[in-house]
N, C-alpha and C positions, 0 to 999 in steps of 0.2 A: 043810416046814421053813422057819421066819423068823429072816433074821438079823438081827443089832444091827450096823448101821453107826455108824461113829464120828463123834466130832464132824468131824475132819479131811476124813473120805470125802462127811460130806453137805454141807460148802463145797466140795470139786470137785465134787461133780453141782450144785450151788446155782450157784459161780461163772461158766460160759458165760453161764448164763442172766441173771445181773445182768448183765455186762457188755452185755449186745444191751439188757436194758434201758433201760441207763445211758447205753449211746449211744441211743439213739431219742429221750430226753431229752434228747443235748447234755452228758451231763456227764460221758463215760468221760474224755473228755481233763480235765478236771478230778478227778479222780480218783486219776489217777498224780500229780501235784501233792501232793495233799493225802498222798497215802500216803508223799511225800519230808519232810512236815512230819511226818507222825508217825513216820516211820522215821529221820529225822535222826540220834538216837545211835547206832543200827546202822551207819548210814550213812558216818559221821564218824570214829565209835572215842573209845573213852573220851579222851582228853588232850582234843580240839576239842570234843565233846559236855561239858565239863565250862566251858568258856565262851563257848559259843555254843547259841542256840536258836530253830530254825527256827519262826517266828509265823506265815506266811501266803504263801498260791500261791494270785497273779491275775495272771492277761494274761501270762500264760509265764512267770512273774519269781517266786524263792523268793525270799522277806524270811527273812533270820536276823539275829537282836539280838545284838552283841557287848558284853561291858562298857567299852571303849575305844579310841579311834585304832589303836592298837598292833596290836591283834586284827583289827581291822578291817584294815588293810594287809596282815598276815600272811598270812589266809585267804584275799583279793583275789586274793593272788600263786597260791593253791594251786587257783583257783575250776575251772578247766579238769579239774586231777583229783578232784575235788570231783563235777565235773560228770557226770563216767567213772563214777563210783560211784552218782552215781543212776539214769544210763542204763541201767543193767542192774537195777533192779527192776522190778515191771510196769508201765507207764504212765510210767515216767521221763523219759521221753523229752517230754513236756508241757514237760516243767523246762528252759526255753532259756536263764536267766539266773538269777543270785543277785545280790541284793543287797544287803549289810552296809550295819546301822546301829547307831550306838552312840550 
């Protein structure tokens, strides 16, 4: 009997295996990075994802683009629980800093 695994079942059996990849390369720790840029509206929640957009993770440090001063202070203040919320996806933990520009 053969069965049809799902898309979902063949990224768990796939994903150990990237990840040892990834590190042998040096790039799993960039990776949780990059998955806070592209997870940012999950991340954030609709209101902050709707003026703010995480562009780039290098050297431990997310870049998010605000449209002004304002926002940029605001989020400043929140960056700690900001922080909390990407620590808990996978690799989040890369992410040691944000930094707002506008």
């Amino acid at each position: 009997m053969h069965r049809e695994y799902s898309a979902l079942e063949k990224a768990a059996k796939v994903g150990p295996l990237m990840n040892k990849i990834l590190a042998g390369y040096g790039l799993l720790h960039d990776l949780g990075g990059w998955r806070a840029v592209t997870g940012w509206p999950e991340i954030v929640g609709k209101k902050i994802a709707e003026v703010s957009r995480a562009v780039r993770f290098s050297d431990d440090t997310l870049l998010v683009s605000v449209p002004d001063d304002g926002w940029r202070q605001q989020l400043s203040l929140e960056v700690d629980e900001i922080l909390d919320k990407i620590h808990i996806i996978p690799g989040g933990n890369a992410v040691r800093k944000i930094h707002f520009i506008s």
